[in-house]
N, C-alpha and C positions, 0 to 999 in steps of 0.2 A: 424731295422724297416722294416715289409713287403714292398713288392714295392706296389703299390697302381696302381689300375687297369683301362685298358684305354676306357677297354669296360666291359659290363657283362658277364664276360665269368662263366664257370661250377665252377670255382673255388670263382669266389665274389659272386656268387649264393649261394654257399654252407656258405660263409663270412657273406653274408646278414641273411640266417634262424637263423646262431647263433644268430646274434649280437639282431634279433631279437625278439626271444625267454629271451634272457636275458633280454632287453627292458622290454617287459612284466612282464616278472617275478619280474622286480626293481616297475613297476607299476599296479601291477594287484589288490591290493589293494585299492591304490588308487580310480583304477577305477571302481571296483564293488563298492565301495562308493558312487559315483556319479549317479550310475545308477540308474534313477528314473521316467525312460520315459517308458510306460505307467504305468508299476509297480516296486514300488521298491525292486527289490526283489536279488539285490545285488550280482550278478557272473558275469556281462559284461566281466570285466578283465580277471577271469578264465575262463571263454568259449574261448577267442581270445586267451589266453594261451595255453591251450589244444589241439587249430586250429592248432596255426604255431607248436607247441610240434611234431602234426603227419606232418606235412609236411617237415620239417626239420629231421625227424626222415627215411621220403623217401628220399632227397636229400642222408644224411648219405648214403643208402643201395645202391645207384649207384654207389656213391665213392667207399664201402668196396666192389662191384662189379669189379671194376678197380685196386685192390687194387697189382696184380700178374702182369700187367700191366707196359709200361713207361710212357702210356699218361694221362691226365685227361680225365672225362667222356666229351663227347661232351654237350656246351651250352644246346642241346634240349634236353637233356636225363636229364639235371640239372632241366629246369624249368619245363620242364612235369610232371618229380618226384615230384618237391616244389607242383604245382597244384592240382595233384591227392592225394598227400599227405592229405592237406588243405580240400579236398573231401571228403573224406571218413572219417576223422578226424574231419572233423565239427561241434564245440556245439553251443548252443543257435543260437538267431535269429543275432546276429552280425556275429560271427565266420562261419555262414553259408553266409552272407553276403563277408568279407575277402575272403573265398575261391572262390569265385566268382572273385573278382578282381585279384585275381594271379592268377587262369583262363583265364583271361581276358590279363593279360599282357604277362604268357606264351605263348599263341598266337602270339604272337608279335616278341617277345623277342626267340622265335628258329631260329628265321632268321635271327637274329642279336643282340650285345647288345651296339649298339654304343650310341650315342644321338639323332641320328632321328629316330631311333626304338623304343627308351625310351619315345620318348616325345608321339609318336604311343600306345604305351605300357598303357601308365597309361588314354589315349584318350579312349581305348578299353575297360579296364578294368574299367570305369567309367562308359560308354556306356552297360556294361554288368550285369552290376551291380544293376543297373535300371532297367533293362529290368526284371530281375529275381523277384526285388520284384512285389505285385501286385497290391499295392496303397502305393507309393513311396511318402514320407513326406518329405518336405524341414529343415532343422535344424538338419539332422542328420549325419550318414557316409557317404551317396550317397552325400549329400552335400559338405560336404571336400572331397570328390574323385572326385568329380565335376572340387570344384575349385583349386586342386591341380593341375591335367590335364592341366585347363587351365592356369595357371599360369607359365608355362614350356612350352608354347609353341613360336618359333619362331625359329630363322635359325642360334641359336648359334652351334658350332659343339661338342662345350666342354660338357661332360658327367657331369662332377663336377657341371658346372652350371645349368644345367638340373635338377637337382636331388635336389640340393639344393634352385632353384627356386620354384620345388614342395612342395617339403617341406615346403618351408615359404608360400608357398599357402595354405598350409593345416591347417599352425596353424593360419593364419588369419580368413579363414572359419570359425575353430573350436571355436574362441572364440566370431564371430557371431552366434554361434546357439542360445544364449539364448533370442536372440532378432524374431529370426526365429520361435521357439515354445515357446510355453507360458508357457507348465507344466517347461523346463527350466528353464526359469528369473524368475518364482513365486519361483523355490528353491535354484536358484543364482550357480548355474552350468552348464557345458559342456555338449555336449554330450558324453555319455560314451564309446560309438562303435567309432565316430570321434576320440575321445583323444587316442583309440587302434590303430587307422592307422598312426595316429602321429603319434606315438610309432615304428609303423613300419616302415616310408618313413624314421626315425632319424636314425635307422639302416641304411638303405639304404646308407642317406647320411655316415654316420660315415666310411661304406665300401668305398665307392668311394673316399674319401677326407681322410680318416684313423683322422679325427675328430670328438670328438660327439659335434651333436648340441644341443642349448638352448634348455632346458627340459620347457615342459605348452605352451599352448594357447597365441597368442600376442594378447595384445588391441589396440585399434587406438592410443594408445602412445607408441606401440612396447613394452611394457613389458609384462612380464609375467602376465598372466590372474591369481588370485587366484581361486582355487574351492575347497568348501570346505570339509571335510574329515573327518568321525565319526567313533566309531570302534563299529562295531557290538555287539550285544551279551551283552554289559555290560563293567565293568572294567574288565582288566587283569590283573592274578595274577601270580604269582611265579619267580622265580628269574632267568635272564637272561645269556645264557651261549656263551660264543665269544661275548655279545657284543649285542643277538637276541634278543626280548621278546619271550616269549611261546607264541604261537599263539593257542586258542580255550579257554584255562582253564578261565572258566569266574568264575563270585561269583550270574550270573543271569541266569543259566541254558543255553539252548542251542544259539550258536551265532544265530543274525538275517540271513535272507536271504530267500530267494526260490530256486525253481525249476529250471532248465538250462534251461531259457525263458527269456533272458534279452531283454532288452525292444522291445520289436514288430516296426516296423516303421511305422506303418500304421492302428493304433489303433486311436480310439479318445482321443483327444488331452484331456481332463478331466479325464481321468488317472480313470475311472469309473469301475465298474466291467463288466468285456470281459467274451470269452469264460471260461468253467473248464480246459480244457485240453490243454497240449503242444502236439503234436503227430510230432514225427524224424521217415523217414528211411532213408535207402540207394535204391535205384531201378535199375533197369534192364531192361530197358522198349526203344520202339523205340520213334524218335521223334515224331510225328503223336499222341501216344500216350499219350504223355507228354502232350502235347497242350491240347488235351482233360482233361487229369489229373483237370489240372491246374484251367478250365473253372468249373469244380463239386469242387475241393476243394477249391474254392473263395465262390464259393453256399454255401459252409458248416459253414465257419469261417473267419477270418483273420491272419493278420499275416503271409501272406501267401507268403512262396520266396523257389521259384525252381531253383537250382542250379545244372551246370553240360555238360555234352553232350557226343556223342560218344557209345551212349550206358547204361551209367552209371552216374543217376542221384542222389541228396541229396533233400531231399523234408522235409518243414518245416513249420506246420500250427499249428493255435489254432482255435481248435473245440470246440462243446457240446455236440459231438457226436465222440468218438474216434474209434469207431468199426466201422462206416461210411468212416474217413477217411483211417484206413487200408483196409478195403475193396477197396475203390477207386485207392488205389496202386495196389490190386492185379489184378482186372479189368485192369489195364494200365500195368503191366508186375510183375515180381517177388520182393517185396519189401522185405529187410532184416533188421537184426540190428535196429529193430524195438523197438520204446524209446516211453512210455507213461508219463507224469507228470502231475498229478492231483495239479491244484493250491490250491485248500484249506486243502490239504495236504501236501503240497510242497517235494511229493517227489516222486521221481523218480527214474521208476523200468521195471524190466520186470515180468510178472507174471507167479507166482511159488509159490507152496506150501514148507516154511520153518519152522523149529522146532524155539521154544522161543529163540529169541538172549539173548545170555548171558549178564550181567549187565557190564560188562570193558573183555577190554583186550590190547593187546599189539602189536605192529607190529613194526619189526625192519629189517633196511637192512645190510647186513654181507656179510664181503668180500670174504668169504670162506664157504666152504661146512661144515668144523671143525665144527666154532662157530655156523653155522644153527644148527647143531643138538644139542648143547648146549643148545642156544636159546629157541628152541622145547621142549626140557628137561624142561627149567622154565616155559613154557606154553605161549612162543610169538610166532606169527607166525611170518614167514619169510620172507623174498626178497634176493635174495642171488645177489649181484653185482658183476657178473664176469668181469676179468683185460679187460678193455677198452670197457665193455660194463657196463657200468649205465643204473637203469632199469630208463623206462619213467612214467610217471603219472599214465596212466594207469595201469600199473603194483602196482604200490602202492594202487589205487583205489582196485585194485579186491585183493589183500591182504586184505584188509578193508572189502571189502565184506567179503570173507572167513572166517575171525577173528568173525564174524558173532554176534558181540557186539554192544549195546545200546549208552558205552562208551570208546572210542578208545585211546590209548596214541603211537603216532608215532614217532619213532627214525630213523633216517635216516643216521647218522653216516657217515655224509661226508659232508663238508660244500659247492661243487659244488653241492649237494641235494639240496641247500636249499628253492630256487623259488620251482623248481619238487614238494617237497613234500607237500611244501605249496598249491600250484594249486589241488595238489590230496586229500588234508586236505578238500578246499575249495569243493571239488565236491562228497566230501562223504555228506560233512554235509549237503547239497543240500538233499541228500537222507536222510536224518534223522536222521544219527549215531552225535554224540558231540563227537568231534576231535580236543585233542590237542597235536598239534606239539611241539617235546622238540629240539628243533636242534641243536642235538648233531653233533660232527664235529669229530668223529672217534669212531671208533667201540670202543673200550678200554672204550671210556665216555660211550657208550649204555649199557656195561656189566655193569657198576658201576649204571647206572640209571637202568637197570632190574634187579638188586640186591637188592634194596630196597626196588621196587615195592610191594605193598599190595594193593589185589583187595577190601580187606572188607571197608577197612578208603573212607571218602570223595572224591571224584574228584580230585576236586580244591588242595586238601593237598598233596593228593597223587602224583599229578603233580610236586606240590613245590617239593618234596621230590625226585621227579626221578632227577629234573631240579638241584636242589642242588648237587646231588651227583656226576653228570656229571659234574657240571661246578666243583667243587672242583677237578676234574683230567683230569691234564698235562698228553700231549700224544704225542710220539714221533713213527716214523718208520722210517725203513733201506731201502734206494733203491741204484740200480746198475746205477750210472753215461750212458747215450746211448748215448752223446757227450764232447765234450769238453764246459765247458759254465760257466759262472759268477755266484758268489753266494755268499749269506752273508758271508759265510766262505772264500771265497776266489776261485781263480780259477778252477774247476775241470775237470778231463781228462776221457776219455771214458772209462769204467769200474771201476773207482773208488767204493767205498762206502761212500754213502751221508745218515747220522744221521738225518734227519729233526725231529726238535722239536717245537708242535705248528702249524706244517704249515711250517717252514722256517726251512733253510740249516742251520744246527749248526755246522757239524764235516765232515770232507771230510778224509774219514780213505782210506789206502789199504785191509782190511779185514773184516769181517762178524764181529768176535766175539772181535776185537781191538774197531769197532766204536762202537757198542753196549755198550760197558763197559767205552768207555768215555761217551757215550749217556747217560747212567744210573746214572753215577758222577758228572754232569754237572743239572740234573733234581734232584736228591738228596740233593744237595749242597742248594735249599731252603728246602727241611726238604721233609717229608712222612712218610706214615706207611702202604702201603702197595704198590708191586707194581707186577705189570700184565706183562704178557711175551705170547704173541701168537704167536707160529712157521708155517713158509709156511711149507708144505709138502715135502718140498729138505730140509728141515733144519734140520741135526738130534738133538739125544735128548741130548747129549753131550755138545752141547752148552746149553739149558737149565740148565742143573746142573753147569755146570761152571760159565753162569752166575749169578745164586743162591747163587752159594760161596762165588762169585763175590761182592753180596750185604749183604750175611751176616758177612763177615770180616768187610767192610766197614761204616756198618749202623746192630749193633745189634739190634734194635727195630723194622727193619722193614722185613714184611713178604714179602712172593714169592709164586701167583701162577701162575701157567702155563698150558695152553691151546695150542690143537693141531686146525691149523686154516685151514689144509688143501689146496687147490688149493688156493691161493690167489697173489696180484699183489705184495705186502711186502714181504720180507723176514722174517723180523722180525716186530711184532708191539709190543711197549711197553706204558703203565700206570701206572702213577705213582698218588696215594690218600694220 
């Protein structure tokens, strides 16, 4: 068990962005469901996704900074990283919100991460928080960041208790907001930005105390708040592989949802028709000018929260006039990354002249350069996942774009994908592509689902049909033991060879082509008819044919093909149909 940490140092900073990315990802559904203040337009949870995605994606890059190192990066190089990360990563009107408050406790938190700097930390970032919007509404995130703060305040010295006092601050809040706004209680839900900061302080806690806490909103009888929970879009159809549903393949055309605008805080409370436009950038502007900004884009719209400093701000309005408000950026200094989302079109783009998007396509991530160009051969585009680097949302997002399709089917082919690909599912179909995710949990199931694929047939069948063929195929890979360490099979010693089948340690061999051939006789022994064999690039072709032999002495019926996988973190990957 890690040792559990006495302060916030670089190292529970980096604890806190996973634990809470994952967080999200287990809830981001959830919460684009709830989200329905002032519109319902259903990404809360993926915008706050996306936020901590790029901040935790900065924390990462100081670490693999230190990496030639003995030390860890310093406390203030961790939470500066998490802050500007969250910055410049920012979606909608919450996630722009968030970034603010780890802004706000960054500050704090480089000068210390004990519990009087924590209890200062989240004082700050509650305080900043507020300041950024520009007609701050009670019932919502500022609200639970409010009463989280104060809730953690006094002269305990213990960090556990601090953290954990916040937290139960935040879900008492949160499960007062529907009393706080009306458009809430009238639909018998949370707020959706609030239940994302949960999500975040329960991270927190779970680093500091190495436990997770009680998941939802407490009521004045301490239990869990219900809120309730609709699936977009219509029924879901096709068949579930590990255990997932397919997420998009609906039987009512595109999922519900809008534009990366979740709910404004400072809209009227009747939930009425607001501005057309969302208008994002990033700026470059001094403070002086900022102030100014601020004062012309409250004139123009609402929704209005400026986030940022040092130089380097995140600016986030809804206008009627979107060429007014980039204007008013460039007037105040250099704005980039510049995001427009027309609400009655709910989608969101940059503008560019494109040829007619094609009617389907395919997008899959591969662990190797081999299977890319295979891949490319059947006519999917790519994401190639190099060894310990997993791509992030983004990267699957502009895959989606490129694929430059009406209707998209995503493989992901690793089941630590699976929040990721869903968050990037969630923020295409924002832009208007129908996206459905097949979550496949190894490249071997992705060749079997883009083998079958056929652009001309239905959607929804077609989906069934990728979803089917994957989940019919068991998949195993070969990796090199880098410790000595416990496993289903039994004890294993550093450079071993470890058979995992499934997911799990089945064979702990001494050689490449020994585990492999128990690997193959062990997955065979429930039956098949065909089985898949992709080689790393150190692997030559000698094992290939020998394992071939291998299977067809053993199993006459069943065939063998093989694939070169190039650069990849396996040695060997096998599929067995």
């Amino acid at each position: 068990m890690p040792q559990l940490p006495d302060d916030l140092d670089a190292v529970a900073v980096r604890t806190w962005c996973s634990l809470a990315l994952e967080a999200l990802g287990r809830e981001r559904a959830e919460i684009d469901a709830i989200n329905v203040y002032p519109i319902a337009d259903g990404d809360t949870g993926t915008n706050l996704y996306l936020t901590v995605e790029s901040a935790a994606a900065a924390v990462e890059a100081v670490f693999a900074a230190h990496e030639t190192g003995t030390t860890a990066p310093a406390t203030a190089d961790a939470v500066r990283a998490m802050a500007h990360g969250a910055l410049i990563g920012a979606r909608g009107n919450s996630g722009t919100i968030l970034a603010q408050l780890l802004r706000g406790m960054a500050g704090v938190l480089a000068d210390g991460g004990d519990a009087a700097h924590l209890r200062l930390a989240l004082t700050s970032a509650a305080d900043a928080a507020r300041q950024a919007v520009a007609h701050p509404v009670e019932g919502t995130v500022l609200t639970v960041a409010a009463e989280a703060a104060e809730a953690a305040r006094g002269e305990d010295p213990d960090l556990r208790t601090v953290v954990t006092a916040a937290y139960e601050g935040a879900r008492a809040a949160l499960a007062r907001t529907p009393e706080q706004l009306a458009v809430l209680g009238r639909a018998g839900v949370v707020d959706a930005g609030g239940r994302g900061l949960v999500a975040v302080l329960g991270a927190l806690v779970e680093t500091v105390t190495g436990q997770a806490p009680v998941r939802g909103p407490r009521t004045a009888s301490g239990n869990a708040a219900k809120t309730p929970v609709t699936v977009d879009g219509g029924s879901v159809v096709g068949l579930p592989v590990g255990g997932t549903p397919v997420e998009g393949a609906t039987a009512g055309g595109l999922p519900a949802g809008g534009p990366s605008a979740d709910g404004p805080l400072d809209c009227p409370e009747d939930g009425g028709a607001g501005p057309a436009f969302e208008v994002i950038y990033l700026l470059e502007a001094r403070d002086e000018q900022v102030a100014r900004l601020r004062t012309r884009l409250d004139a123009l719209g609402d929704s209005l929260v400026v986030v940022g400093g040092d130089g380097l701000w995140h600016v986030h309005v809804h206008v009627d006039d979107a060429g007014a408000a980039v204007e008013a950026g460039v007037e105040a200094g250099r704005p980039y990354r510049i995001r427009i989302t027309h609400f009655a079109t709910e989608s969101g783009h940059d503008v560019r002249v494109q040829a007619e998007p094609a009617q389907r396509a395919v997008v899959v991530v591969v662990p190797g350069d081999g299977l890319a160009g295979l891949c490319t051969e059947a006519g999917a585009t790519t994401v190639i996942a190099r060894p310990g680097e997993p791509p992030a949302s983004g990267e699957l997002v502009d895959a989606i774009r490129r694929a430059h399709a009406r209707e998209v089917v995503l493989l992901p082919n690793d089941a630590a994908l699976r929040h990721t690909a869903a968050a990037a599912a969630e923020q295409a179909r924002t832009e208007g592509v129908r996206v459905a995710l097949v979550p496949t949990r190894a490249a071997v199931q992705g060749i079997a689902a883009l083998a079958v694929h056929e652009p001309d047939r239905g959607f929804d069948e077609d989906v069934v049909a990728m979803t089917a063929a994957a989940g019919a195929t068991r998949y195993a890979e070969l990796a090199v033991a880098e410790r000595q360490s416990w496993t289903m099979a039994g004890i294993c010693q550093a450079g071993d060879i470890l058979g995992l089948i499934d997911g799990d340690v089945a064979v702990i061999g001494a050689d490449v082509p020994g585990t492999a051939r128990t690997v193959l006789d062990r997955m065979l022994a429930a039956g098949g008819e065909l089985v898949t064999l992709v080689l790393g690039e150190d692997v030559p072709d000698t094992l290939a044919d020998a394992l071939e032999e291998h299977v067809r002495e053993g199993h006459l019926a069943v065939d063998t093909v093989v694939y070169r996988g190039g650069h990849q973190r396996a040695p060997l990957l096998i599929g067995v149909e």
